[in-house]
N, C-alpha and C positions, 0 to 999 in steps of 0.2 A: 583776336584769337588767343592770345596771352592770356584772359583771364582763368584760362585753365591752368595756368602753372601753379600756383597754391594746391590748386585742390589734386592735383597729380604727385605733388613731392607728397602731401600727407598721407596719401594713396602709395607711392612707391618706398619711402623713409620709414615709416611705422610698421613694420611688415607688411606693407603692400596691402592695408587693410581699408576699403574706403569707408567714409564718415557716410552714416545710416541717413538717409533723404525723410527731411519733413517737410511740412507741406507749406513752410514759411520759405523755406527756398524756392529762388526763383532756378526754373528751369529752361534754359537754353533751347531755342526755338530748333527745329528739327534732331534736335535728340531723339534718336531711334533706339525705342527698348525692344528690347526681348528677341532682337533679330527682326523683327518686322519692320515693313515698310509703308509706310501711308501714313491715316488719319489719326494712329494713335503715336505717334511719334513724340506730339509733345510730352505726353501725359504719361509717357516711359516712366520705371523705379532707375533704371540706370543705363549704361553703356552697352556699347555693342555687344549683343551676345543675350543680355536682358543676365547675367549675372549679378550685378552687384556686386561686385568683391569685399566692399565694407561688410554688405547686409550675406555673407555667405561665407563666414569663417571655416566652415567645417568641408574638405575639401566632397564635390559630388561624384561620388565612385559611381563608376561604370556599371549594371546589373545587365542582367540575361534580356528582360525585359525590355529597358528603357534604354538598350547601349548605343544605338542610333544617335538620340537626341542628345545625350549625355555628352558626346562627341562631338554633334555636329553644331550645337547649338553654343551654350554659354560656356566659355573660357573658365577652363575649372584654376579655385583660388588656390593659393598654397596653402601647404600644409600646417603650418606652423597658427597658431590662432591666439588671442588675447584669452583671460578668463573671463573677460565683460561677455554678459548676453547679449544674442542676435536678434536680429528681427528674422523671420518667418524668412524660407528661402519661397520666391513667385514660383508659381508652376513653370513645369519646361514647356519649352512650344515643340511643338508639332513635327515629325522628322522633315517634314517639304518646308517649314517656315525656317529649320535650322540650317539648311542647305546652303544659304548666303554664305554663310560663314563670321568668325568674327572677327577676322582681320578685315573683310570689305566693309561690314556693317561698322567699323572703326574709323577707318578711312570717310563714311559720311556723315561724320558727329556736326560738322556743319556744311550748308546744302552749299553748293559751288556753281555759277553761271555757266554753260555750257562753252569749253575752249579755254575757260579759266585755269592758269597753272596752277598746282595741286603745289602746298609750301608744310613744310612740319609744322606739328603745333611749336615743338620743342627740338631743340638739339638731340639727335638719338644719343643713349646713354648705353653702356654696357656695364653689366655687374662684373666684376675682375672677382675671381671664381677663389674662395676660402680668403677672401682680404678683407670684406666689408668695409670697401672704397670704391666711390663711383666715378666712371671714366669717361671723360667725351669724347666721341668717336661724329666724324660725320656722316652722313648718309641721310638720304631721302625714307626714313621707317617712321613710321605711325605710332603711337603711344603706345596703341595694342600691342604694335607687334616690338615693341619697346619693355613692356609688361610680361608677353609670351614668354619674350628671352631670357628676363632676370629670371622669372619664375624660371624657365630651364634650367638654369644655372645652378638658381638654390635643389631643386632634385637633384642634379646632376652630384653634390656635393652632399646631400642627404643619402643618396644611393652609397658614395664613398665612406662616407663613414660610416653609416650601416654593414657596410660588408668586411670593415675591419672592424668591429665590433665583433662581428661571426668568428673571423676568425681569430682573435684571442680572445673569444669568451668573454665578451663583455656585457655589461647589462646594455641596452639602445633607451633607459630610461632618463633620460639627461633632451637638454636644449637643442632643439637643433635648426634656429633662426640660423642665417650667415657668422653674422660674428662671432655666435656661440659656435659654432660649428669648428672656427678656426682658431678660436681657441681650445676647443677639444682637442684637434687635429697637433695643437703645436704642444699641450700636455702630455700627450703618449706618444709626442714623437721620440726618438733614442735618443737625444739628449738632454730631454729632462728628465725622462725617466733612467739614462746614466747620473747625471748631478743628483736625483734622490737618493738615487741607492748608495751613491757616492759620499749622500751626507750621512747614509745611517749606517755606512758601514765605523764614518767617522767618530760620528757619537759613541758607537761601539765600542770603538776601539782606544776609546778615553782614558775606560777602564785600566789600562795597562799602564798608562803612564801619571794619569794624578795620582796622588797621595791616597794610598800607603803605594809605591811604584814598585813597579815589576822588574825594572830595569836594572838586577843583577844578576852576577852569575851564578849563582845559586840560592837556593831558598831553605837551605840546612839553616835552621837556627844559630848551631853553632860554630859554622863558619859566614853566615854574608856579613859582608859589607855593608854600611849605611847607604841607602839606595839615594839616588838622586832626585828629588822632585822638584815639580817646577813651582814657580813662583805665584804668589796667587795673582787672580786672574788671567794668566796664560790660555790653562785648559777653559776659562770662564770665557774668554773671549771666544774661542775657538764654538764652544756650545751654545752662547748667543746666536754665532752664522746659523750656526743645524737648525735652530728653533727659527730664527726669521724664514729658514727655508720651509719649515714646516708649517709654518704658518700662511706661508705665499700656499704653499701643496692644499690646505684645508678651505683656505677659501676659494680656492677654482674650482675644487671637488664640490663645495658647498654651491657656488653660484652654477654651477653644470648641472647639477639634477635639480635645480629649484628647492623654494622656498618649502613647499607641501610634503617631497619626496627627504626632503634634510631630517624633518619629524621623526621621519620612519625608520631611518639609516640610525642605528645602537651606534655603531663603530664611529662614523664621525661623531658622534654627540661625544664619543669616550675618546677621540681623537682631540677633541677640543678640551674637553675635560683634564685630558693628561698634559696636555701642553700648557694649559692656567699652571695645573699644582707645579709643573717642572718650574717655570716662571717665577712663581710664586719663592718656591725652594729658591733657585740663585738666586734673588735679591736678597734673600735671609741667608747664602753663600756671603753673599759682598758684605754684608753687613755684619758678618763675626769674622773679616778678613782670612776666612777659608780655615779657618780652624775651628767648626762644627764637626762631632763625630758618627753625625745622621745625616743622609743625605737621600732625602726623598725619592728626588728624582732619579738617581741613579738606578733606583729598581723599575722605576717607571721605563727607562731605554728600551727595555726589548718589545714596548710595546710599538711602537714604530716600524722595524723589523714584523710584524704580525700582521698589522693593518695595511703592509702595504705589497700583501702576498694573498691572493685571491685563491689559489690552493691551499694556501697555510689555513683562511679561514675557513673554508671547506674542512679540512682536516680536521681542523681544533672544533666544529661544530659537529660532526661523527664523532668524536669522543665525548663531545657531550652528551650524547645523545645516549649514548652507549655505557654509561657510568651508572643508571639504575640497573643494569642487568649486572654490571662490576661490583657494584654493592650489596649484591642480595650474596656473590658469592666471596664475596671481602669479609660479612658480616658471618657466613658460616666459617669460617676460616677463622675468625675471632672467638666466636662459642669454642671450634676446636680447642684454639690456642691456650683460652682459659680452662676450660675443662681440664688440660693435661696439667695444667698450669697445678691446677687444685690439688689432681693425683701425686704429681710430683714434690709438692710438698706434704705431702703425708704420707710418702713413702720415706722420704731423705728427710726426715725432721729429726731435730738434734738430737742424742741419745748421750746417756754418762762418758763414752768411750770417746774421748778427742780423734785417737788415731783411727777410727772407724767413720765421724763425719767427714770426709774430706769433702764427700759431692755435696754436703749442707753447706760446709765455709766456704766454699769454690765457687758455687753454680746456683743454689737454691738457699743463699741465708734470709733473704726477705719477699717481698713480692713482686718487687721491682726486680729484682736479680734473676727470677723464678722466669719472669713473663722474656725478659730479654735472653736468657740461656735458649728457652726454646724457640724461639723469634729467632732467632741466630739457627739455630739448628732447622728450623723450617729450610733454609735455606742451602743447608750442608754446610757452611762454613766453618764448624765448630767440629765435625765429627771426624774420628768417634771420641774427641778429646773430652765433651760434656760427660758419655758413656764411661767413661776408662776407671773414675775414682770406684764408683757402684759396680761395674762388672768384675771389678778386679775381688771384688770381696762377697758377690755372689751373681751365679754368671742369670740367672734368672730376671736379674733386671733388665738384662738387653733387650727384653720384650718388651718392657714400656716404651724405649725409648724407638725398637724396630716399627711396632705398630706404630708409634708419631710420626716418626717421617713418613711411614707407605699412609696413609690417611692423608697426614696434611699437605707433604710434597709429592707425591706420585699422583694421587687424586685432585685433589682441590684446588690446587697449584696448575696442572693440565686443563682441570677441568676447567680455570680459569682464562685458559688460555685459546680452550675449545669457544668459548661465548666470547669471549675480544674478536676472535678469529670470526663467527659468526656474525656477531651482532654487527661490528665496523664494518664487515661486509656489507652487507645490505647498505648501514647507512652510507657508503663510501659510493657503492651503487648508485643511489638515489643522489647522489650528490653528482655522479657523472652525466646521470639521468637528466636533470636541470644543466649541465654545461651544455650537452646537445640541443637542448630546446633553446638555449639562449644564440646557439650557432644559430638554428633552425628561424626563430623568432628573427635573428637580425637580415638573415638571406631572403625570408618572406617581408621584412620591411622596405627593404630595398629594392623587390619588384612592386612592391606597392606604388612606392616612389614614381617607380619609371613609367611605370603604366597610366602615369597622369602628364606626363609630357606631353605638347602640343603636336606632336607630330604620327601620335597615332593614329591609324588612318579607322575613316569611320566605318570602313563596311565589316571589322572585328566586331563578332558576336559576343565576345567575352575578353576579361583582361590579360593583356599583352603587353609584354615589351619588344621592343624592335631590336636588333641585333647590334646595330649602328649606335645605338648607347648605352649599350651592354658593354661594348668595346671603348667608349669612350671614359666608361668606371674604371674599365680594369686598367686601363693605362695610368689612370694619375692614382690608384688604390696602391696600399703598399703591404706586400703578400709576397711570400714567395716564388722565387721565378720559376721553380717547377710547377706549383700548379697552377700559376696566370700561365705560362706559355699549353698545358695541358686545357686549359680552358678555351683558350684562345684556339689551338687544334680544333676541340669539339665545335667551336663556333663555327672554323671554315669548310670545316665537311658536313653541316648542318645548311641540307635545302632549302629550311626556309627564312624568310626574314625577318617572323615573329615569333617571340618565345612565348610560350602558356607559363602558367603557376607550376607545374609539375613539372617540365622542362629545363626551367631557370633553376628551380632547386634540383635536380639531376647535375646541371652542370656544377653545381659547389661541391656538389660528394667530393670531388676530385682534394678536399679542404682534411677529409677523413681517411685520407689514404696517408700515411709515412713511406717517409721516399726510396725507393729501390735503386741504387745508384747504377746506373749505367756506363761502362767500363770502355774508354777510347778504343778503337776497334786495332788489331797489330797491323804492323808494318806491312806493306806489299813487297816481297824482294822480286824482281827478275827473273834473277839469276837460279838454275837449281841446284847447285848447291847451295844457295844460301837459305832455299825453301826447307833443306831437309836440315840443315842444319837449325833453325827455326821451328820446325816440327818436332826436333830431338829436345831442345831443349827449354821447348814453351809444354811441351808435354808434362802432365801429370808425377809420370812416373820419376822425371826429375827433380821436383820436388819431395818423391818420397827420400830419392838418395841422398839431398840433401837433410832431411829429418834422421837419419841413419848414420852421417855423420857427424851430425851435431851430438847425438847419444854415446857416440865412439868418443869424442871430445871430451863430453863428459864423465865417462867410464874412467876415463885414461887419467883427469884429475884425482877422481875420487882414489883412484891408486896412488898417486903420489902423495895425497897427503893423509890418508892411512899409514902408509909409509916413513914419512917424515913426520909424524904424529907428535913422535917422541923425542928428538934429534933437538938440539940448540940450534940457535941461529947461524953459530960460527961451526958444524959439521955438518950443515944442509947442502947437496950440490944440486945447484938448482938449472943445471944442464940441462937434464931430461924434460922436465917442466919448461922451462924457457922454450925447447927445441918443438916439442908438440906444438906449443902454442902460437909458434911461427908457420907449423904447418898447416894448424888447421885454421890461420888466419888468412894465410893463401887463397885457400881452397875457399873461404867463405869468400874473399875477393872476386876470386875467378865465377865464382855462381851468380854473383850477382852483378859483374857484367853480360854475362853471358842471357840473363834473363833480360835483362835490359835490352841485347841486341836481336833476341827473339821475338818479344811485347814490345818494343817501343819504351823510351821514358813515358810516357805519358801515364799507359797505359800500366806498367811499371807501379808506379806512383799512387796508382787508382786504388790500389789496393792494400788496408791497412799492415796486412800481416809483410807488406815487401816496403811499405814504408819501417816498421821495426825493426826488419832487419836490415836493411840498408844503412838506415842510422845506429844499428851497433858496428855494424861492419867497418864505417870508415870511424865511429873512435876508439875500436880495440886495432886498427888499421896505426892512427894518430900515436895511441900509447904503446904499440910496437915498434914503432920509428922513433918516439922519444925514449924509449927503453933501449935502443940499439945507439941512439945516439951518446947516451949518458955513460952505461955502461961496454958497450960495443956486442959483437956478436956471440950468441951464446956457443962455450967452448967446455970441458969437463974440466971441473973444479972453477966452474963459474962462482967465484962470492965477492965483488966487489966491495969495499967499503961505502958509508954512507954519503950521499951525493945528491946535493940539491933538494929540494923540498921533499922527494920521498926517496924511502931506500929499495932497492931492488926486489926485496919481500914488498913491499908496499904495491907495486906498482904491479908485480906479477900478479900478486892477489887480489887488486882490481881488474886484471882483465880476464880471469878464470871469476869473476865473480861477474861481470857482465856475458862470460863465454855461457854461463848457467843460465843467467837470466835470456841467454837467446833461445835456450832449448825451448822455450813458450812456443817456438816459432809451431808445435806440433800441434796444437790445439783445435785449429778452423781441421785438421783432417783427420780427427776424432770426434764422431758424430753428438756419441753420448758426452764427449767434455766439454762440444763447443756449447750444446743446450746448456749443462750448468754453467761456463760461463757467460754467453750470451742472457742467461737469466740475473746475472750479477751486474751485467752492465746494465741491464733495465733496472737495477734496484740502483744505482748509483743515480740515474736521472729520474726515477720515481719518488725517492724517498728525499728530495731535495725540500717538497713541505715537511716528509717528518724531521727531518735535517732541523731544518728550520726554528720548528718548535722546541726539537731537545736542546739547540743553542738557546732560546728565551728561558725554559729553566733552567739550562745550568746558570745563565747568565742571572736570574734574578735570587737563586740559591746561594750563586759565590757571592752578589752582594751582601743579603741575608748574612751569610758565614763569615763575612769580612766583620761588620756589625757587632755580630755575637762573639767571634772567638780570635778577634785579633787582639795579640799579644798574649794570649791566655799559655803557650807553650812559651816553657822556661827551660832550657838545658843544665845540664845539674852541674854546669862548671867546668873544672878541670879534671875532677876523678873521672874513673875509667868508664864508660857506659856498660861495658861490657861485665863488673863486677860489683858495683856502687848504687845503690838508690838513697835518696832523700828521707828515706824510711827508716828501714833496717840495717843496712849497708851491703843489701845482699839483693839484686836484679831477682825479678820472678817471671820464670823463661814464658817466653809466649806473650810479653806485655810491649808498648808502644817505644818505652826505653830501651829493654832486652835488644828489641828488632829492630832497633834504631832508625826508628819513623819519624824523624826530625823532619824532614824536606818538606813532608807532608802536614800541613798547616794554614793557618788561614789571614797569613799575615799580611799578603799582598793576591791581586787579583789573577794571575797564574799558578801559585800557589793551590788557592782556593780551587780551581777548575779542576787540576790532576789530584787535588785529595778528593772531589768528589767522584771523578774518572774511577778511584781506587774503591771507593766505596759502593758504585754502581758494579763492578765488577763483584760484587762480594766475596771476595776471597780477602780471608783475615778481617772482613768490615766492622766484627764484635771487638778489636783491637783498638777503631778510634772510635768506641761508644764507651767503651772504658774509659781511655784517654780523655777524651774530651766531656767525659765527665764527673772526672776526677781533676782536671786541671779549669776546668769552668763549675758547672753546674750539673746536678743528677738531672734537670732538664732539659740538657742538652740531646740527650736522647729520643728527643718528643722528632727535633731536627734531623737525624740520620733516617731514624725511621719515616717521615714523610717523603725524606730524600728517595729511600729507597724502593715506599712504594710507587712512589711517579716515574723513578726513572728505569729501577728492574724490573717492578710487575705488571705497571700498565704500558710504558715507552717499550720495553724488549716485548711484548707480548705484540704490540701491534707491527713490529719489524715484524716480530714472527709469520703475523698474518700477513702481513703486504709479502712475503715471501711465498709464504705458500700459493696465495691467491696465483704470484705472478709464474710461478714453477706449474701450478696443475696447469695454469691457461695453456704455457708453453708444451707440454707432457699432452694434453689433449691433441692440440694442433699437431703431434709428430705422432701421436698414435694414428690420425687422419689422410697419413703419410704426404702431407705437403710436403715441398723442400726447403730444406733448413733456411735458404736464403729467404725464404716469406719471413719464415723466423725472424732470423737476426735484425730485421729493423723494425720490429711491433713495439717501441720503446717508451709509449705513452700512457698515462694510466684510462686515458678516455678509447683506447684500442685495445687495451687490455679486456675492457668490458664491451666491447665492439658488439659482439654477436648475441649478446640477452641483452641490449638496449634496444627501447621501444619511440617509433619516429613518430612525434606528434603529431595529432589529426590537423586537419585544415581547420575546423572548429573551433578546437583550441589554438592554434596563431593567430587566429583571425578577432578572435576575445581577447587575446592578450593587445593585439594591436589598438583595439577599442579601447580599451585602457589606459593607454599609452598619456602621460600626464602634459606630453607637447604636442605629439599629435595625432591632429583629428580627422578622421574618415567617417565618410557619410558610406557605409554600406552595411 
């Protein structure tokens, strides 16, 4: 009986593929094909069942038609298939010939004397489920049904990670044999996707501490210190680890989707791409002992941070998409710009009279000065200081300059912001549009999966999964427990024991819903006083009293230091002040035990705006006890001398500054403020890919700037800044010496960041285009300007829109008059667009399944 163990391990080892029969092999006398019994036994293609597993790589889905025999007859093969060609699958037999079944038709691979004890061919094995290691177990089981089980196993473990695929949006276009399976499963488990993020945030943050380092206290030219840096190869080492790790990261991702699918993937080819040249760069690091002053790969970092953010890429591919509609009105904006550009020098063109050009010498001496005065003034930051030389000597010019801004800023500018706004739209749309179908696509993979389990029963006229391994997905799947246990609900109050296609996917919805938290239920008291006492004070209305006194609280501040406005330290008596604030630190005590003994802690707890205040309450609580301890009780003509780390102004004026920041507490019970900020907390967790992106530009801009303008600012010494230039000896108000912009500079990599922070904000930004190109290059200008259209006109144009977008959706939904609490947890951007997305047909999943580059369905 033995001589079947070769041809079973190549059969179960190889993905369970058997080797194609020809007709040089010999055939084992009562070998029963096709499920039939008798005279053609010998002359069977294969095993019980008459499947062939070698000769049937593409699994045989169930049809309307044929779902009888499909079932009852041959033992469908796994999913998973070689790229080698098959041979031809034999006809099915007949629903009465399949009836046997193929666990008995298994059991008679060889004929047995009548009374003969029935012995394994092999030790039963069991597959140990996401290990790919095989376990001996004993028991009296048949090959088949040896075969059955693994094959259940590898579904069972297909279905799993299919359905987490759904729900973080993943592509299901990757390996999904056993071993690949578990090594998928151990890649996106949380600890290496913590150790990735861990490494990039490392790399990141390199920047701060190699040469030129940030590691001082100030960044004024003319006070830091020589900064510290580290030694070479410290940081070298350090970014070796990141890169071994990103190299372990690209080759899993690579061996996970295959060899054909690697082709197609832009992002890893430029994931491999980036990691050469970074490589390449630190050997050429080691080899001028770290005193190069180009450093490749350091602009290269943020690409890592990009590639390993699946909304980032999403994001960054709607602005690509969206940058010809940006450029048709970039490019009128530029015609503008020149046009005025033209007029404005040939209005302000030089004339005899020195004391009449000022706006020639100042603003319009060449054409470079011409294009940057108004380029600045697009923006307002110059005005109306460009206007003031010209208007002062005839007021008529204000017109050229009134018309440029209503044209270029009021129109072209909005209008620019109306097509970002648009355009991102849609494409952001479409982009959400494919994250649900890839849900959708993974939820319909995974009944695909189960519907081939051996334990379907045959009198199903159509594909099924049974309940019993529905629940055995959800158990070892890793999903949130709200909506596995909402799922797990729908299953037990659900009659029957089979789920349909349309069914199974019903029950994931539950994957599209954001969580509504439900709130521990209060105390039961006995007793009745203690009911009404619980009734008074779990009531509504005592919450408004306390909103009433927290406003008294602050009224009462804003008096005293109206008051003492003006007063020195040493004739403030900080009596009054200390005494209120004792009171109405009581009083916040006393509410918030009393809510506590109304609600329950629990329920207490449950609730962000009582978690707030509780925690301001016991540390304006902590620093009234350390304030009574230090200085003692407050009494008239309270002024202690200075005592311990802070002095009695210190201390009061942190807890009137926290007394303030509790007044928030009013918020949740103002309808219209908790929309706006319930709309603000969506844009904190929406905007984490635009987050994202604006970190990769500023990040590869301060390298950039580091490159170009470090050490370029020189301090003019010891004379006064405030009277002295290097020039004339005479400061010209309004310039980057006058307004002593020292700090701001691009010497080190913090530096760099908050001058472009300042720049991005453009106020005063026409100050370091002077500056910095005057103390480097007139091309330095080419630099701010690209700075500023990336990150003021197209970055704040798309906040703009993800704002609006996320404000109308919410502003619809309450004109609809839901209650706000629907509101307040829609905080996704794939629910944001919830109600105009469109659920893909059966058609289209069932083509994409076909598709699929690992696996194969015969339907």
């Amino acid at each position: 009986m033995y001589f079947l163990k070769p041809i079973i391990d190549v059969w179960d080892v190889k993905t369970r593929h058997f080797p194609p029969h020809t007709p040089h092999a010999p055939v084992p006398q009562g070998w029963a094909g096709d499920g039939a019994q008798g005279a053609n036994a010998g002359a069977a293609p294969g095993p019980a069942g008459g499947a062939l597993r070698a000769a049937a790589p593409a699994l045989p889905r169930r049809s309307h038609a044929a779902g009888g025999a499909a079932r009852g007859g041959p033992s469908p093969a796994p999913l998973l298939s070689p790229p080698v060609p098959s041979p031809p699958l034999p006809p099915h037999p007949a629903p009465s010939q399949a009836g046997s079944g193929a666990v008995a038709a298994a059991r008679s691979v060889v004929p047995m004397e009548a009374g003969a004890e029935a012995e394994p061919l092999l030790p039963p094995r069991r597959w140990r489920a996401g290990r790919g290691l095989w376990r001996e177990r004993g028991g009296a089981r048949s090959a088949a049904e040896d075969g059955a089980g693994a094959d259940n196993d590898l579904y069972i473990n297909q279905a799993i990670v299919f359905i987490e695929d759904a729900i973080q949006y993943r592509s299901i276009n990757h390996r999904v044999d056993s071993k690949s399976l578990w090594l998928y499963r151990w890649y996106y488990s949380r600890t290496c996707q913590w150790i990735l993020s861990l490494t990039i945030t490392v790399i990141l943050a390199l920047a701060f501490i190699e040469e030129p380092s940030s590691l001082t206290i100030t960044s004024d030219v003319r006070y830091r210190l020589p900064a510290w840096n580290p030694p070479c190869g410290l940081t070298e080492s350090i970014e070796l680890l990141c890169f071994l790790v990103f190299v372990v990261d690209v080759s899993v991702k690579s061996y996970l989707i295959g060899w054909k699918e690697f082709w197609k993937n832009k992002w890893l080819m430029a994931y491999i791409l980036t990691l050469i040249v970074s490589l390449a760069d630190w050997i050429v690091s080691l080899s001028f002992l770290c005193k190069e002053s180009v450093r490749i790969r350091r602009i290269l970092r943020p690409f890592f941070l990009l590639q390993n953010s699946s909304m980032m890429k999403k994001t960054l591919k709607s602005i690509n998409s969206t940058l010809p509609e940006m450029a048709s009105v970039l490019l009128l904006l530029a015609v503008h710009l020149s046009l005025f550009t033209m007029f404005a020098m040939l209005l302000f063109a030089r004339t005899k009279d020195n004391q009449q050009d000022k706006e020639w010498v100042v603003y319009f001496r060449n054409l470079p000065d011409s294009l940057t005065s108004l380029l600045v003034l697009l923006t307002t930051a110059n005005n109306p200081d460009v206007m003031i030389p010209a208007y002062s000597k005839n007021r008529a010019y204000s017109i050229f300059f009134i018309l440029f801004t209503v044209l270029g800023n009021l129109f072209l500018m909005n209008l620019l912001t109306a097509i970002i706004y648009n355009q991102f739209r849609g494409y952001l749309l479409k982009s959400v549009q494919s994250s649900l179908f890839r849900r959708r696509l993974g939820i319909r993979a995974a009944f695909e999966v189960l519907s081939s389990l051996k334990e379907t029963p045959a009198s199903a006229q159509q594909s099924c999964v049974s309940v019993g391994s529905l629940l055995q997905v959800l158990q070892k799947a890793e999903m949130d427990s709200r909506c596995k246990q909402a799922i797990m609900r729908s299953l037990k109050m659900c009659s029957c024991d089979q789920l349909s296609a349309a069914q199974f996917q019903k029950l994931f919805e539950e994957l599209d819903k954001d969580a509504i938290k439900q709130h521990p239920p209060s105390p039961e008291y006995q007793s009745h006083f203690m009911q009404k006492v619980q009734f008074a004070f779990g009531h509504r209305y005592f919450g408004y009293l306390g909103n009433v006194v927290a406003l008294a609280n602050i009224i009462s501040i804003c008096v005293v230091l109206v008051m003492d406005a003006d007063k020195q330290p040493s004739e403030r008596d900080d009596f009054f002040l200390g005494a209120i604030n004792c009171f109405f630190i009581l009083y916040y005590l006393l509410e918030m035990l009393l809510k506590i003994l109304a609600m329950g802690l629990k329920r207490y707890l449950s609730y962000p705006s009582n978690r707030f205040d509780g925690l301001l309450t016991v540390i304006l609580l902590i620093l009234e006890i350390a304030t009574f301890a230090v200085y003692g009780f407050p009494h008239p003509g309270w002024r202690p001398e200075f005592m311990g780390l802070l002095s009695l102004w210190d201390m009061v004026r942190l807890v009137n500054m926290l007394i303030v920041f509790r007044f928030l507490r009013i918020i949740p019970n103002m309808k219209f403020m908790a929309l706006v900020v319930t709309t603000l907390l969506d844009l904190v967790k929406n905007l984490r890919a635009f987050a994202g992106i604006l970190v990769v530009v500023f990040y590869a801009f301060a390298i950039t700037g580091i490159m170009l303008f470090r050490g370029a600012v020189v301090p003019l010494g010891n004379t006064s800044a405030a009277n002295t230039t290097h020039d004339n000896g005479t400061l010209q108000c309004g310039t980057y010496e006058q307004l002593e912009y020292w700090p701001n500079n691009f010497d080190d990599f913090a530096a760099a960041v908050v001058t472009l922070w300042d720049v991005m904000v453009v106020n005063n930004w026409q100050v370091f285009l002077d500056a910095f190109s005057r103390y480097s290059s007139p091309w330095a200008k080419i630099y701010f300007v690209a700075w500023w259209l990336i990150s003021s006109v197209i970055w704040v144009n798309l906040f703009v829109a993800l704002l609006l977008e996320n404000f109308i959706h919410k502003w619809d939904r309450r004109c609809q008059r839901e209650s706000l609490s629907d509101i307040e947890y829609q905080r996704t951007v794939e629910l944001m667009f919830r109600d105009v997305l469109e659920e893909p047909t059966e058609e289209e999943l069932m083509e994409k399944l076909h598709q699929h580059p690992h696996l194969h369905l015969c339907r």
